[in-house]
C-alpha positions as a Markdown table, in Angstrom:
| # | Residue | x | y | z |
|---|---|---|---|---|
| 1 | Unk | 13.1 | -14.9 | 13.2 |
| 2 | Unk | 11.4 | -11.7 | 12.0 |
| 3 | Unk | 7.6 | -11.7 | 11.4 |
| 4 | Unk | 5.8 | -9.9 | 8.7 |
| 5 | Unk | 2.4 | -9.1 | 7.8 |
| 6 | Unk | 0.6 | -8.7 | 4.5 |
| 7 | Unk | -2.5 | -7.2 | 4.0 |
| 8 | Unk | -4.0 | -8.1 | 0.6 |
| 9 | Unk | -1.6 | -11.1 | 0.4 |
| 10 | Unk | -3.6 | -13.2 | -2.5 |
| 11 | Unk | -3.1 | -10.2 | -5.1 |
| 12 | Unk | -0.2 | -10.0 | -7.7 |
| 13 | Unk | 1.8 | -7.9 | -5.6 |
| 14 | Unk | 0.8 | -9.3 | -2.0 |
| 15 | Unk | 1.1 | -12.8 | -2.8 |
| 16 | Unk | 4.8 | -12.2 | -4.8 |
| 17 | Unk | 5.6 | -10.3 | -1.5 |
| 18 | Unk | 4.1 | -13.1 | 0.7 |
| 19 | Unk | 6.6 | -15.0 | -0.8 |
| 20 | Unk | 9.5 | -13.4 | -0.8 |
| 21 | Unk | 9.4 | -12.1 | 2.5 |
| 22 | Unk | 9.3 | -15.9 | 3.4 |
| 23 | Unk | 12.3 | -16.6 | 1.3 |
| 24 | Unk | 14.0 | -14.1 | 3.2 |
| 25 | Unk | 13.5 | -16.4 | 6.7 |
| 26 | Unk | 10.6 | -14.2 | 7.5 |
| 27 | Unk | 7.4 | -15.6 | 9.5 |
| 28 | Unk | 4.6 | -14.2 | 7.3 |
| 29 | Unk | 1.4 | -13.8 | 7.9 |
| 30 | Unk | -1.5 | -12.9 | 5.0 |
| 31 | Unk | -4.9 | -11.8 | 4.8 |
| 32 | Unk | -7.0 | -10.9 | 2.1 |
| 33 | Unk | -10.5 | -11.1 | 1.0 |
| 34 | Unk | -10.7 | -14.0 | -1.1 |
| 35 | Unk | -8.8 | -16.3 | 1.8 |
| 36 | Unk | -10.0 | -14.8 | 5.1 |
| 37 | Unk | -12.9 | -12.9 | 4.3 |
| 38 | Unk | -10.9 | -9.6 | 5.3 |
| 39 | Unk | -13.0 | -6.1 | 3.6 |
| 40 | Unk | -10.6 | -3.8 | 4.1 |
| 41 | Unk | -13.0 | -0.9 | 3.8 |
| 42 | Unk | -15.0 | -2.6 | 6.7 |
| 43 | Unk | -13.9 | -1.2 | 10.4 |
| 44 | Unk | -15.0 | -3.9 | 11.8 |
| 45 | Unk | -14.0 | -6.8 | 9.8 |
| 46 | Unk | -10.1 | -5.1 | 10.3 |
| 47 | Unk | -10.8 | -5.1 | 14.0 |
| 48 | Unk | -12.1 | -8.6 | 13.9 |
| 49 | Unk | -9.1 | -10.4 | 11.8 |
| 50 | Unk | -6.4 | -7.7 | 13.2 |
| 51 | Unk | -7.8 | -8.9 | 17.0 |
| 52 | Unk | -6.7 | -12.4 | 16.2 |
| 53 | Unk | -3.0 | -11.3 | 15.1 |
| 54 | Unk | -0.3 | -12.1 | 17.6 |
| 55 | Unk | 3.2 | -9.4 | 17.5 |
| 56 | Unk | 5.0 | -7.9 | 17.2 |
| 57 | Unk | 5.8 | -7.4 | 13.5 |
| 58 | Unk | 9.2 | -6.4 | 11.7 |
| 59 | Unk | 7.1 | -5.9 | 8.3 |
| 60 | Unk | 3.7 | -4.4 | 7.5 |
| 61 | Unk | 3.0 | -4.1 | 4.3 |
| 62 | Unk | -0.3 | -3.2 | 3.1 |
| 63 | Unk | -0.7 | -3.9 | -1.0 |
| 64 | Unk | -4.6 | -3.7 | -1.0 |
| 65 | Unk | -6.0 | -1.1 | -3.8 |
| 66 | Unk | -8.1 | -0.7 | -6.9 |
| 67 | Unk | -7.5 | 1.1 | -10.8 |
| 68 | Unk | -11.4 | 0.3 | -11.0 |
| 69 | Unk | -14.2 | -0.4 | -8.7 |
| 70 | Unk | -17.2 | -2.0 | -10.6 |
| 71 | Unk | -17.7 | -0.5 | -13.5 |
| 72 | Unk | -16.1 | 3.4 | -12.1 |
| 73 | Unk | -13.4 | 3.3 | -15.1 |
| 74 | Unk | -10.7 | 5.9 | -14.7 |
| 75 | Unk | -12.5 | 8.8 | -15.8 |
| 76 | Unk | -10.5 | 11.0 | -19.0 |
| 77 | Unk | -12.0 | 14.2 | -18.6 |
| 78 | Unk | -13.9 | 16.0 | -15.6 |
| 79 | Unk | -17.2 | 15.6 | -17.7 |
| 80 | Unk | -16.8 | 11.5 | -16.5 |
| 81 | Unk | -16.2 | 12.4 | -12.5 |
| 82 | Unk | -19.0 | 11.7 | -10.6 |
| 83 | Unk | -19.9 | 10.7 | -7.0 |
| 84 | Unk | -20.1 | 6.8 | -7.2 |
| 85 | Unk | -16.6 | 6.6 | -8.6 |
| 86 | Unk | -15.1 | 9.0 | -6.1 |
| 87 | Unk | -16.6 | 7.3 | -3.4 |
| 88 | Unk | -15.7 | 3.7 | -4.3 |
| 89 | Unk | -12.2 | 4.8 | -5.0 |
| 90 | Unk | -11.7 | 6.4 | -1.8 |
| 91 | Unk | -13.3 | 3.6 | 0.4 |
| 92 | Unk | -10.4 | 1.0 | -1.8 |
| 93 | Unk | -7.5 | 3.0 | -1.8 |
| 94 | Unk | -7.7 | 5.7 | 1.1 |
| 95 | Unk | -10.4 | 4.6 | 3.7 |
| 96 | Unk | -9.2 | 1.0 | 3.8 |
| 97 | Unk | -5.7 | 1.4 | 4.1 |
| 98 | Unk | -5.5 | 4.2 | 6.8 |
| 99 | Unk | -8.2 | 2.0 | 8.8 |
| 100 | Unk | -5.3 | -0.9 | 8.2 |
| 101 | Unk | -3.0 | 1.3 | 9.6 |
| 102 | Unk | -5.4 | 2.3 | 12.6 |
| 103 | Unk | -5.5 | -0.9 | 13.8 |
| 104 | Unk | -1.4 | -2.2 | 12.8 |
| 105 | Unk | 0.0 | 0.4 | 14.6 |
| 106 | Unk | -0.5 | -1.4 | 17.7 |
| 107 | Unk | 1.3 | -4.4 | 16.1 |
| 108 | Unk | 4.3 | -2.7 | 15.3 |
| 109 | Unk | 7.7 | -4.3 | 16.7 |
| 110 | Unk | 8.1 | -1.3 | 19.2 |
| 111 | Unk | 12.2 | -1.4 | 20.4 |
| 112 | Unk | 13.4 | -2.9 | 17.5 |
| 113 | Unk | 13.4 | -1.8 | 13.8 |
| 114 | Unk | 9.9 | -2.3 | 12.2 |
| 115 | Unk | 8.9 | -0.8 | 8.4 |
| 116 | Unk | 4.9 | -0.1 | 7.8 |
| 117 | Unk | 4.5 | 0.3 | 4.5 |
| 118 | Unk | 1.5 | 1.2 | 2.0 |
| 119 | Unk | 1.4 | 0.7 | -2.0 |
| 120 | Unk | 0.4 | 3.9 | -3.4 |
| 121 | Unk | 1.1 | 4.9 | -7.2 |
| 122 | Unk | 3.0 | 8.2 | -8.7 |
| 123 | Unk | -0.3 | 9.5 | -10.0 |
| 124 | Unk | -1.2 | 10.6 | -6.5 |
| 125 | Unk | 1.8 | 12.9 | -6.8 |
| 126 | Unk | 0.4 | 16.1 | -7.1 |
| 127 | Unk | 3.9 | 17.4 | -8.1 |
| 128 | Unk | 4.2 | 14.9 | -10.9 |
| 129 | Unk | 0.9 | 15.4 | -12.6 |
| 130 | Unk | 1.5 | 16.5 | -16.0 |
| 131 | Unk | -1.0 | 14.6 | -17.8 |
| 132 | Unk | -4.6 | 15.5 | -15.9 |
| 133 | Unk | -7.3 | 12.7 | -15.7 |
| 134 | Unk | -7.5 | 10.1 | -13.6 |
| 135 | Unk | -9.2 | 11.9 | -10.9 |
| 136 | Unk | -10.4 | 9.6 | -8.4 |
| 137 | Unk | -8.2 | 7.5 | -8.5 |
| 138 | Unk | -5.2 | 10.2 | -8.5 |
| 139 | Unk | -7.1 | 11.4 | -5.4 |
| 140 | Unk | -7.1 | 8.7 | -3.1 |
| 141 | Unk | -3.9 | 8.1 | -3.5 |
| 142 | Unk | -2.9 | 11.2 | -2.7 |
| 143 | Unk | -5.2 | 11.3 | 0.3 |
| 144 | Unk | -3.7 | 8.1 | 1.1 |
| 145 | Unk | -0.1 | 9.7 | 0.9 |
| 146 | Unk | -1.3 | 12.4 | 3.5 |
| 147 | Unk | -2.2 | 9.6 | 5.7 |
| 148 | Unk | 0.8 | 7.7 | 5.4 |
| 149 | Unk | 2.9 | 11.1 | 6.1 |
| 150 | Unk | 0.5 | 11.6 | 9.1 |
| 151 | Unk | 0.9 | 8.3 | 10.5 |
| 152 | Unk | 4.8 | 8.5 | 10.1 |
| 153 | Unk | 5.2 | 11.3 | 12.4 |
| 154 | Unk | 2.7 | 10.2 | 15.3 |
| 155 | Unk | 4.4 | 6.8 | 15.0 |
| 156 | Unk | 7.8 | 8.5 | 15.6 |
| 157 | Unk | 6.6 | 9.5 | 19.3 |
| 158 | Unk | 6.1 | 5.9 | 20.3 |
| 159 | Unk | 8.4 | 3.9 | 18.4 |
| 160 | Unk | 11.4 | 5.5 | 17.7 |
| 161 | Unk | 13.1 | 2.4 | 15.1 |
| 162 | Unk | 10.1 | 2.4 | 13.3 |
| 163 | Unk | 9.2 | 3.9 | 9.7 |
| 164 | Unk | 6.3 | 4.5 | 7.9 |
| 165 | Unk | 6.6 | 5.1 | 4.0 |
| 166 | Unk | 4.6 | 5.0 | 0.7 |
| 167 | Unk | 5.5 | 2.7 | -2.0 |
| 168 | Unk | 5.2 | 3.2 | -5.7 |
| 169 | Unk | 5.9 | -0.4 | -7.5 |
| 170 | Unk | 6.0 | 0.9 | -10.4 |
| 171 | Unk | 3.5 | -0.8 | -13.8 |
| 172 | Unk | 2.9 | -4.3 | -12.8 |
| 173 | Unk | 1.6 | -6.6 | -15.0 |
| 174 | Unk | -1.3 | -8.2 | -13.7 |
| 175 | Unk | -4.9 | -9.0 | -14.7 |
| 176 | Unk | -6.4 | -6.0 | -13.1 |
| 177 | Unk | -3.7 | -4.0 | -15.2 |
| 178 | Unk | -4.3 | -5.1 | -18.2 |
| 179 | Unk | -6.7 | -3.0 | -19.5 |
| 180 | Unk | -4.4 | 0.2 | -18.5 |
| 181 | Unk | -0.6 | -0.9 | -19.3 |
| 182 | Unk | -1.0 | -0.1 | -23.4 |
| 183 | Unk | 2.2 | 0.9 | -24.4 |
| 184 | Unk | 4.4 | 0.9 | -21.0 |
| 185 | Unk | 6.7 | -0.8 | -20.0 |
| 186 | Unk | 5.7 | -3.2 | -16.9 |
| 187 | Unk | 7.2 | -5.9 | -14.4 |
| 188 | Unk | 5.8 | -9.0 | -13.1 |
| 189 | Unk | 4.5 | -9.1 | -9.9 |
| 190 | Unk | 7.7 | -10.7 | -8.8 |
| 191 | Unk | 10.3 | -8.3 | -9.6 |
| 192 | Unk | 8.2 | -5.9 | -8.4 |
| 193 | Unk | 8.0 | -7.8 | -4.8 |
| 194 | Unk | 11.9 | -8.1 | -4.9 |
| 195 | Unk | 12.2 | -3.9 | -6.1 |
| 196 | Unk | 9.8 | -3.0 | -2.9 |
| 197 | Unk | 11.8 | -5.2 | -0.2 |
| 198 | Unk | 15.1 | -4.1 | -1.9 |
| 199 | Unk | 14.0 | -0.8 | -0.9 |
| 200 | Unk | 12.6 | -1.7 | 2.1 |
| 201 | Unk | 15.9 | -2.9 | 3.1 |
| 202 | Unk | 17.9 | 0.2 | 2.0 |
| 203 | Unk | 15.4 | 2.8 | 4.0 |
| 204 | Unk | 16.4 | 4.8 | 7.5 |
| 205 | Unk | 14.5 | 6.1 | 9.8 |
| 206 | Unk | 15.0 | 9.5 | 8.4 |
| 207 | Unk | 13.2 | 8.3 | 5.3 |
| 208 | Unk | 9.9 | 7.6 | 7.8 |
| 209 | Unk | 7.0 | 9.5 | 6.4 |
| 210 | Unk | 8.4 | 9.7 | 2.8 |
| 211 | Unk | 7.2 | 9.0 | -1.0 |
| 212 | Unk | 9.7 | 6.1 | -2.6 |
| 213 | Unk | 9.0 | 4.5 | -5.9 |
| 214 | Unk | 10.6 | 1.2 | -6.7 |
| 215 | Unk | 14.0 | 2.2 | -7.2 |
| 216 | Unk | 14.1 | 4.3 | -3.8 |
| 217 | Unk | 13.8 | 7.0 | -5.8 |
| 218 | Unk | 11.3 | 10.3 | -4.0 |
| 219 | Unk | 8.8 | 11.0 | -5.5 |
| 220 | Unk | 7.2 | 14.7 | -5.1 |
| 221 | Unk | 3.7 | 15.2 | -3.2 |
């Protein structure tokens, strides 16, 4: 049987692919704040839950991130950008996960074929930006993307079967969406869970290091 972890597991996305990563016949593991007390923007508290973890894992799959922090809204112009929003943005979306992935790597199935794999969102493509706005959160996703690309080619010294890709899942309705979806079109959480591992499935280790959204489509830097 193949084990898989899920960081931020009692979200939309984490819990749909909690549980169809177990419909698949894999062992899965979750943590997330509200059932573990994991703060993913908290060194220690990663250390502390990640310490506890027995390997190796086939699927790591970190779905942990944030539109809004408090009451930082996505900011319209650069008259709105200041330096709370940046930083709580950062610490949710970039920070956390590259700390995650610190401490996973270690966890990673090492002979075998193993996928680490990070949500991010196509407005951290700096290539696709067309519409301005957005700026911290567009930021630390694209930070993020740097250290997902980062982490893909150091984990390609140690474990050559493994790869290490961003995720775009594309609008998924949920309640910390709602506010944001307006007019476009959105999946549930499910279909998005079952678009990710579909990709998931389809990716080589060529693809390590790359930008996918949830058709397995690149998307630009």
């Amino acid at each position: 049987m193949k084990n898989a972890l899920v960081i931020g597991a009692s979200g939309g996305i984490g819990s749909a692919l909690t549980k169809a990563l177990a419909a698949e016949g894999h062992a899965v593991t979750g943590l997330s704040r509200s059932e573990h007390g994991l703060d993913i923007t908290d060194e220690d508290s990663i250390q502390a839950h990640f310490r506890n973890l027995s390997g190796p894992f086939h699927r790591i799959l970190i779905t942990t991130g944030a539109l809004q922090v408090d009451d930082h809204r996505p900011e319209k112009t650069l008259r709105q950008l200041n330096r709370e929003a940046l930083t709580a943005l950062f610490l949710v979306n970039a920070v956390g996960p590259a700390l995650a992935i610190k401490h996973a790597l270690p966890l990673l199935a090492k002979d075998e074929p193993a996928v680490l794999a990070a949500l991010s969102a196509r407005v951290g493509s700096i290539g696709d930006n067309r519409a301005g706005g957005w700026y911290s959160y567009r930021a630390a996703k694209a930070a993020l993307n740097m250290i997902i690309h980062g982490a893909a080619i150091e984990l390609g010294r140690s474990r050559k079967q493994a790869i290490c890709v961003a995720l775009h899942p594309g609008t998924v309705a949920s309640r910390l969406t709602k506010p944001y979806l307006g007019r476009h079109p959105s999946v549930t959480p499910e279909t998005a869970a079952k678009n990710l591992l579909a990709v998931i499935t389809g990716l080589s280790r060529n693809d390590s290091g790359g930008f996918f959204d949830w058709a397995g489509e690149t998307i630009p830097w």
